[in-house]
N, C-alpha and C positions, 0 to 999 in steps of 0.2 A: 630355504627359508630366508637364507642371506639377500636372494635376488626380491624375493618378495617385499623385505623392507626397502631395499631401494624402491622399488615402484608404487612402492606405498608413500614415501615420503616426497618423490616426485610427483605426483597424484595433488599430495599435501601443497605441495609448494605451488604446482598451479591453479589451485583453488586458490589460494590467498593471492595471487597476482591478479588474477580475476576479482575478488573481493576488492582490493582496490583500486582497479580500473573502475569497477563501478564506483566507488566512495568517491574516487577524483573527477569523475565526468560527470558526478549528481545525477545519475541515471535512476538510484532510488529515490532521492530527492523528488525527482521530476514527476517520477510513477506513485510515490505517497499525495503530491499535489495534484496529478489526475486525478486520482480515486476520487479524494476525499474534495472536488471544487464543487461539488453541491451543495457542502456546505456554508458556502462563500456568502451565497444571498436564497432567496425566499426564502421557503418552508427549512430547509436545511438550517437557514444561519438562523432562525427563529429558532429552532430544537437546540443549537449550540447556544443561546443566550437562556433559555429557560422560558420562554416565552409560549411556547407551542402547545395547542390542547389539543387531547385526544382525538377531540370532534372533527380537528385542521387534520390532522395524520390520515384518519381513518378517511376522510371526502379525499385528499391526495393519491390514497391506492386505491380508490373506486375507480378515480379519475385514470391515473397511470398503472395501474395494475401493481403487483407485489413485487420489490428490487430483486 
């Protein structure tokens, strides 16, 4: 049982050194701003202003299929 928590808590420790290698290299950063760079301009930054009607969405996934 004894051995178990050590490698449990080693386990621990290298998950957090990895937790912030990513936080410091903005590698989640970068992959939240891929995702979400559709919403940057057209129809995307039009749904983020409030702008966009059903009618624009709906000709968008005729057009492009369904995300």
């Amino acid at each position: 049982m004894f051995l178990g928590h050590i490698g449990a808590m080693d386990t621990f420790a290298r998950g957090l050194l990895n937790a912030a290698r990513i936080v410091e290299e903005g590698i989640l950063s970068k992959m939240i701003k891929q995702r979400y760079a559709g919403y940057e301009e057209g129809l995307g930054k039009k749904i983020t202003e409030g702008k966009a009607t059903f009618e624009e969405c709906e000709e968008f996934i005729k057009l492009n299929g369904e995300p």
